[in-house]
N, C-alpha and C positions, 0 to 999 in steps of 0.2 A: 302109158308107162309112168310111174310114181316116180320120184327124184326125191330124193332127204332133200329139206328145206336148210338152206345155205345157210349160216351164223356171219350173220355183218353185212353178206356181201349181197351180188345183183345173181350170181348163178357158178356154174363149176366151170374155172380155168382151165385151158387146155393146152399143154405143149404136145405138137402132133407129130406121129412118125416121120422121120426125117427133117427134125428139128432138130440143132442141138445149141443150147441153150451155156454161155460161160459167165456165171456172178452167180449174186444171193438171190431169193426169191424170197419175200413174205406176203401175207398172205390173210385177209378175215374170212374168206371164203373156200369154199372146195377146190382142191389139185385135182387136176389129173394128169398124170405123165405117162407119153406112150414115146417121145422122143427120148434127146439124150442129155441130160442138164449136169454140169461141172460146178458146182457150189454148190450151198446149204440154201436145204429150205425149211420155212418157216410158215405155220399157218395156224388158227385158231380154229381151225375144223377139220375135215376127211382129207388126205393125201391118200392117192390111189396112184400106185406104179406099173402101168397097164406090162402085157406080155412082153410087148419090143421095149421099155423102158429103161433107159439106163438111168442110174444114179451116181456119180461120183462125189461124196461129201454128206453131211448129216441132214436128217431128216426131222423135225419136230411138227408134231399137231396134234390134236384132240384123239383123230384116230387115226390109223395107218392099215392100207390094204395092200400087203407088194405081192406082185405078179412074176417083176420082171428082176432087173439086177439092181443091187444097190453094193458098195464099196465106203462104209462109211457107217457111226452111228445111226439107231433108230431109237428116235421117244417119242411114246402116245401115252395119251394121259390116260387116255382109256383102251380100248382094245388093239391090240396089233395082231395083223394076220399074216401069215405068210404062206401064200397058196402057190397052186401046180405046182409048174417048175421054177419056182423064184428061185435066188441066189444070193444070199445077205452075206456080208466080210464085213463085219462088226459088232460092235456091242446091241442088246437090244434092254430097254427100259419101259417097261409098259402094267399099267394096272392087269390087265389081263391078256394071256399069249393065247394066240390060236394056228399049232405047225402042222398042215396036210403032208400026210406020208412022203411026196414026191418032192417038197421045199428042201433047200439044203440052207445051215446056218454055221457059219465056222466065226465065234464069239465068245460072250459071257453074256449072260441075262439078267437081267434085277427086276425083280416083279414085285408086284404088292407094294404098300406104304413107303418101304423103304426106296423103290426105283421108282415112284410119282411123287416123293419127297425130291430127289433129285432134279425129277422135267420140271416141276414148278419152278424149282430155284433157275431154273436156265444154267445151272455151272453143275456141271458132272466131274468130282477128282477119283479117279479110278482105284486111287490107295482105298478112300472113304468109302466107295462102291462095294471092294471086296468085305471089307471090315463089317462092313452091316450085314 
């Protein structure tokens, strides 16, 4: 089995089912969440939201794969997915969006230059989002 080679780190982080997890998380390495985490997370690589995953709070990294539920911002500088039955309640920000028929998203999306001008800066003001 191949694995994407980690950026910074030793290998992919894992919070496992029937974890739940209350603060911030950062991160140079791969996520992966299959429990329940209550703050923002932050990573410089892949954030994977396994099927049981809950999210409560914003999400940032290089890429974002959600599975499961997230309740909160999402920025990936590059692709963001949102497969089967994920569940997103918030804005999404991403170079490029990829939604499977079955995903549901109740938000606003900023894509291209102008929503990766945003995840760089780290400060998203939602007046300035719409405007662009």
């Amino acid at each position: 089995m191949a694995l994407e080679k980690p950026t910074n780190g030793n290998g992919t982080t894992l919070i496992g089912a029937g974890t739940t997890l209350k603060g911030d998380i950062s991160s140079n390495s791969d996520l992966r969440i299959d429990g329940t985490v209550i703050g923002n997370i932050q990573s410089t690589a892949k954030v994977v939201i396994g099927a049981n995953g809950v999210v409560e709070g914003d999400i940032t990294g290089k890429k974002a794969d959600i599975i499961g539920k997230v309740t909160g911002n999402i920025k990936a500088k590059d692709l963001l997915q949102l497969r089967g039955d994920s569940v997103v309640t918030g804005n999404l920000y991403a170079e490029k969006l990829q939604v499977e028929p079955s995903a549901k998203f109740n938000g606003q999306c900023h894509m291209g230059s102008a929503g990766i001008k945003m995840v760089e800066s780290g400060k998203v003001d939602e007046e300035e989002a719409v405007l662009q």
